[in-house]
C-alpha positions in Angstrom: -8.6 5.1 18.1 -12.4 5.3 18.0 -14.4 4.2 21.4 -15.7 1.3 19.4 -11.9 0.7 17.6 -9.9 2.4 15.1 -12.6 4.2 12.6 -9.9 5.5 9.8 -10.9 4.4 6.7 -8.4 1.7 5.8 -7.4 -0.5 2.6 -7.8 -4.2 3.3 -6.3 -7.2 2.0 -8.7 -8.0 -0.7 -8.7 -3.8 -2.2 -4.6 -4.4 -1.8 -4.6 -7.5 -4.3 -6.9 -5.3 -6.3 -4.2 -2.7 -6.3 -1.8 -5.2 -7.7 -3.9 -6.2 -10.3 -4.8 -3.0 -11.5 -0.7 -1.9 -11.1 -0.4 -5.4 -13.4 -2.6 -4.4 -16.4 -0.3 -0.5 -15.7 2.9 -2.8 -16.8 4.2 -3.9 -12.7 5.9 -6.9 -13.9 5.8 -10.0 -11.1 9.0 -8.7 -9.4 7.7 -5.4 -8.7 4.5 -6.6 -7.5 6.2 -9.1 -5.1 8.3 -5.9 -3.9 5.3 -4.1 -3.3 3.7 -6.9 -1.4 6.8 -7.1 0.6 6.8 -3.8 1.5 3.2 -3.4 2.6 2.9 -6.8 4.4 4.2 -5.4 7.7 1.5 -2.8 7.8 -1.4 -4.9 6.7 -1.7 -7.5 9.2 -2.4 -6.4 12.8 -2.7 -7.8 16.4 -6.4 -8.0 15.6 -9.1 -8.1 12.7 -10.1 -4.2 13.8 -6.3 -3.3 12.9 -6.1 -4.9 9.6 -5.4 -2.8 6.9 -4.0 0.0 5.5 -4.7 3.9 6.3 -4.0 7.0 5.0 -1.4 7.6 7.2 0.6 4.1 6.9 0.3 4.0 3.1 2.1 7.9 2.9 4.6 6.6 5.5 5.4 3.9 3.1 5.4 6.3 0.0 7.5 8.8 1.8 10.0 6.0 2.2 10.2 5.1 -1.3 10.6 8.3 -2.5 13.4 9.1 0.0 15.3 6.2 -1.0 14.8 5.4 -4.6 18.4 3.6 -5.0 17.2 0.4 -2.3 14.0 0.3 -4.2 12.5 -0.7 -8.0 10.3 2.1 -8.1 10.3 4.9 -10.0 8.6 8.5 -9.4 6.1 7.7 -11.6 5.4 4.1 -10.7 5.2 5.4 -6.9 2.8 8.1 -7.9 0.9 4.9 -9.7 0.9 3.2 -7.0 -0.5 6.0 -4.9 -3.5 7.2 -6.9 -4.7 3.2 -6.8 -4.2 3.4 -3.1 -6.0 6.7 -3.1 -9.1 5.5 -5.0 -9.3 3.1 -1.7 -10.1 5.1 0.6 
């Protein structure tokens, strides 16, 4: 953390729901986009408005965790790596 507050670049609420649209017009159907929202929801709200949002490190944490368990999950490789790049083109 910054002397200011945390200066990573993050992805905010608003870029996420862009994320889902974008995923949506890809073929997400509702389900999977609930799923997704589920999963990130514990990382985008924070104790405080400087904490809120996403960052590079939190969204590969997340991806890592799909990947390594694909059986509790919806997601396949290539809708994970979809859901990536849009996270990527975020930051």
């Amino acid at each position: 953390m910054g002397f200011f507050g945390d200066s990573r670049p993050k992805v905010s609420q608003l870029e996420f729901d862009k994320v889902r649209s974008e995923l949506s017009t890809k073929g997400f159907d509702h389900k999977k986009l609930e799923r997704l929202e589920v999963i990130f929801d514990g990382v985008l709200g924070g104790i405080n408005d400087r904490e809120i949002g996403l960052d590079t490190a939190e969204v590969s944490r997340v991806l890592n965790a799909l990947r390594s368990h694909p059986e509790a999950e919806l997601f396949t490789e290539n809708e994970i790596n979809q859901i990536e790049a849009e996270l990527k083109e975020k930051f």
